[in-house]
N, C-alpha and C positions, 0 to 999 in steps of 0.2 A: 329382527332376523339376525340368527347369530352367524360369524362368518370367520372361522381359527379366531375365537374367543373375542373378536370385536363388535358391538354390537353395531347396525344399519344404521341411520338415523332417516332413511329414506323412506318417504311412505306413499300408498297407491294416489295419492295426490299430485306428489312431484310427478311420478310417472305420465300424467296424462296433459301436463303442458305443452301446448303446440299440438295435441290432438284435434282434428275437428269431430265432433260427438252429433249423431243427425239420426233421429228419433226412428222407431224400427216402422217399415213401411208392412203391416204385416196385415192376411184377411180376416173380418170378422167370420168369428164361429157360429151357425146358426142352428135351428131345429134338425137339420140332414144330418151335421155329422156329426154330433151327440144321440141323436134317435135316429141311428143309419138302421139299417135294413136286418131282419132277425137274424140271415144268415151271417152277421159280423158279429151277433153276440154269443154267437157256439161256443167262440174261447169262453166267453164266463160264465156258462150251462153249469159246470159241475163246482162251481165255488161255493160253500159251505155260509149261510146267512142265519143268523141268530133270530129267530123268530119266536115271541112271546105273544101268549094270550093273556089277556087285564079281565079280572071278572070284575074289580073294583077294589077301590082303597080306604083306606082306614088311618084315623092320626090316634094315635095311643100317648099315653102318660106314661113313663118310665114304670110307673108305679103299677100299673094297669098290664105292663110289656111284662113285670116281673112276676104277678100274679098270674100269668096264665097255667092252664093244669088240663090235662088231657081232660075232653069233653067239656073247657070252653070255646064261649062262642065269640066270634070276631065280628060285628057290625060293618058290613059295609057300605059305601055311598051309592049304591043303585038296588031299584027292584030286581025283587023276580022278574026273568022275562027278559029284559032290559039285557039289548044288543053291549056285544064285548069289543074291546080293544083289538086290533091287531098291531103290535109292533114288530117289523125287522128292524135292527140292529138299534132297536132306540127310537125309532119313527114311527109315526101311527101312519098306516097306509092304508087301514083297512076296519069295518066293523062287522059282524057277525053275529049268530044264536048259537048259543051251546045245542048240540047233537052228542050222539050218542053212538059209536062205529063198534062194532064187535065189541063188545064191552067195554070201550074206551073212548074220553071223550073227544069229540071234535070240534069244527066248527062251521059253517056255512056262510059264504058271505054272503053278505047283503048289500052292503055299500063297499064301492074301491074308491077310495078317498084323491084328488087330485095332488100326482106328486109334486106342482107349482105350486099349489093353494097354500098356503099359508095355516090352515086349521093346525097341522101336525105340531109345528113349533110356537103356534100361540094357547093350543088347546090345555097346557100344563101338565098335562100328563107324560110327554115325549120324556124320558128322563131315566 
């Protein structure tokens, strides 16, 4: 710390000699008031979340990435049929069938994935 051009040589260690330091008595947080009651989550009703559909992936060769031309085809790792991803912001939360809404696609769910479970971050797709 500089001080009319001299520097401190004091640091937040000297400071805390003779203090007595006594660990924070504080309560544990549980299921209530992280999953408190709908009417507490209104504030974040209208917050904007990034939600992607996964129909399936594909590992390409540069070679292969460079070659493409309108009216090729990309191989994916699932069938027809074969329930879709849902991720918000990066997370699989959910899966689903491709639908078809006013001439646009949807999706239906089918499974809501548990948000403790462990699937989303080991399944390798989260990403």
């Amino acid at each position: 710390m500089e001080d009319g051009g001299i520097v401190s040589e004091h640091n937040d260690v000297d400071r805390t000699q003779g203090v007595e330091v006594a660990p924070a008595d504080l309560p544990e947080l549980g299921v209530g008031v992280a999953g408190g009651p709908p009417g507490e989550l209104r504030v974040l009703s209208e917050v904007p979340l990034q939600v992607t559909v996964e129909l399936g992936r594909a590992v390409m060769r540069v070679r292969n990435l460079l070659s493409l031309r309108e009216g090729s085809v990309i191989e994916l790792d699932r069938a027809p049929g074969s329930p879709v991803d849902v991720f918000v912001n990066g997370r699989l939360v959910a899966r689903g069938d491709v639908v078809v809404v006013d001439e646009e696609f949807g999706v239906r769910v089918t499974e809501v994935l548990d948000p403790r479970g462990q699937e989303a971050e080991t399944d390798g797709r989260a990403g």
